[in-house]
C-alpha positions in Angstrom: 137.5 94.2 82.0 139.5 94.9 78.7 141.0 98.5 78.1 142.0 100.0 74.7 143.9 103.1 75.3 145.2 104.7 72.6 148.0 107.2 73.4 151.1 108.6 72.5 151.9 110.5 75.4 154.6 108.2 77.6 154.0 110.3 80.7 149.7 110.5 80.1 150.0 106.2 79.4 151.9 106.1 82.5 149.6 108.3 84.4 146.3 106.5 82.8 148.2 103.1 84.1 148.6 104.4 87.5 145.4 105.8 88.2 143.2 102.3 86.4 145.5 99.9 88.5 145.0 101.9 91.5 141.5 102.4 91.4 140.2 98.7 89.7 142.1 95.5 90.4 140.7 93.7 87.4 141.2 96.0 84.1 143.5 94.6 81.7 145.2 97.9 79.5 146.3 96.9 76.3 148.2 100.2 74.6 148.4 101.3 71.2 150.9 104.3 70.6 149.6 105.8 67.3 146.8 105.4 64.5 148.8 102.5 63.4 149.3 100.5 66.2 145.6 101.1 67.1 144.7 99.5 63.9 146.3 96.6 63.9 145.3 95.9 67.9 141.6 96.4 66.1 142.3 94.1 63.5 143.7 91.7 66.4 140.8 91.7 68.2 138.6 88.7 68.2 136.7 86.2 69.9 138.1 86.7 73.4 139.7 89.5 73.1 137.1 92.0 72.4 137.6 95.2 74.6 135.0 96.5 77.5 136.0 100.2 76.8 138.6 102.2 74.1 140.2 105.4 75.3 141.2 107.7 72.3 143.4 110.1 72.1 142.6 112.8 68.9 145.4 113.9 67.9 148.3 111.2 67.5 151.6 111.6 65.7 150.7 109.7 62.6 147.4 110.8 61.9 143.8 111.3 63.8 142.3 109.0 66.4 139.1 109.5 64.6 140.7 107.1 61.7 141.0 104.6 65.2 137.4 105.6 65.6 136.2 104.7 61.9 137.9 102.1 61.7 136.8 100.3 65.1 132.9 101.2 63.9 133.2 99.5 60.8 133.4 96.7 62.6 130.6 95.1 63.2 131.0 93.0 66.5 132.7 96.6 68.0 129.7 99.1 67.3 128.6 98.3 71.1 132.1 99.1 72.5 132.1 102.1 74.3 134.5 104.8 72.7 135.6 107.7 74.6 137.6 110.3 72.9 140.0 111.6 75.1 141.7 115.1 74.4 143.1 118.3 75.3 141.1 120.2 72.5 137.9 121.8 73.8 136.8 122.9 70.4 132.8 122.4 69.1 134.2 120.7 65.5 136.3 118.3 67.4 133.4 117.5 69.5 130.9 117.5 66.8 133.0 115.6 64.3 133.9 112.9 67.3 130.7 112.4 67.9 129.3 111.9 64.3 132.4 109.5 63.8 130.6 107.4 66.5 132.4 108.5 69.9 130.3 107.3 73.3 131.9 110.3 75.0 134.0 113.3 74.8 135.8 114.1 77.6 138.4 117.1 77.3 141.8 116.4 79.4 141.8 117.9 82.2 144.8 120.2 83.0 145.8 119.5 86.3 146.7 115.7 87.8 143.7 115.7 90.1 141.5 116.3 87.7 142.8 113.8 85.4 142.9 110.6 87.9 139.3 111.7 88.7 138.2 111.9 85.0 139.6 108.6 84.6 138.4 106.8 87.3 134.9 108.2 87.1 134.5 107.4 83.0 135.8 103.7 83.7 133.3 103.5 86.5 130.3 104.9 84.6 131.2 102.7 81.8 131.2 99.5 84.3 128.5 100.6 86.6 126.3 102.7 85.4 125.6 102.7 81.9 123.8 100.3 80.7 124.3 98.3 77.2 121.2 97.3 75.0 119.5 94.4 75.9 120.3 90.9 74.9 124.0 90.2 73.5 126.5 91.6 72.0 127.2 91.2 67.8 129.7 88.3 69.1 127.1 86.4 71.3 128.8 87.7 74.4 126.6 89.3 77.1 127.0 92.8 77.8 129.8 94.1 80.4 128.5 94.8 83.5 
């Protein structure tokens, strides 16, 4: 499985690392630091290379993840990739505007470590296990994950 996670904080990437590697022994985490970085893995993406699942943080030094978020569903062979914002803001217009940008998910960060590793593992589970894609294949011609 192919991760996007988008982060800035070092601490919350190493914590996110942690928890995927100790839970899944076959998720490859590619990480992008800031809205600029997260473009250009987008644009990078290809063939191959196309990610199972993108973790998004909101707020990022350099701008919004939900400029990440556009940008990934302009894409055409993305709009099937499962995006979850991930973010300490609990607020309805985050939530509302997230999902109108095309978010899968919201989750709100959870305060207290715990909590975190279970969000994590459970929303990378559901994605793998559990939700299903739409029948067929993807934009690219691959099948779905799962």
């Amino acid at each position: 499985m192919r991760l996007l996670l988008v982060e800035d904080d070092e601490i919350q990437i190493r914590l996110y690392q942690r928890t995927i590697a100790g839970s899944f022994d076959d998720v490859e985490i590619e990480v992008a630091r800031d809205v600029a970085e997260a473009v250009a893995a987008v644009d990078a993406i290809g063939g191959d290379s196309l990610p199972d699942l993108v973790l998004l943080d909101l707020r990022l030094p350099d701008g919004s993840g939900l400029d990440v978020l556009d940008h990934i569903r302009a894409r055409p062979d993305l709009v099937d990739v499962p995006v979850l914002v991930c973010s300490g803001s609990d607020l309805p217009g985050d939530m509302n505007t997230a999902y109108r940008s095309g978010a899968s998910a919201y989750l709100v960060k959870p305060e207290h470590l715990d909590g975190f590793r279970t969000q994590v593992h459970d929303s990378i589970r559901f994605w793998r296990q559990v939700a299903r894609a739409p029948a067929g294949e993807r934009p690219d011609g691959r099948p779905p994950p799962g």
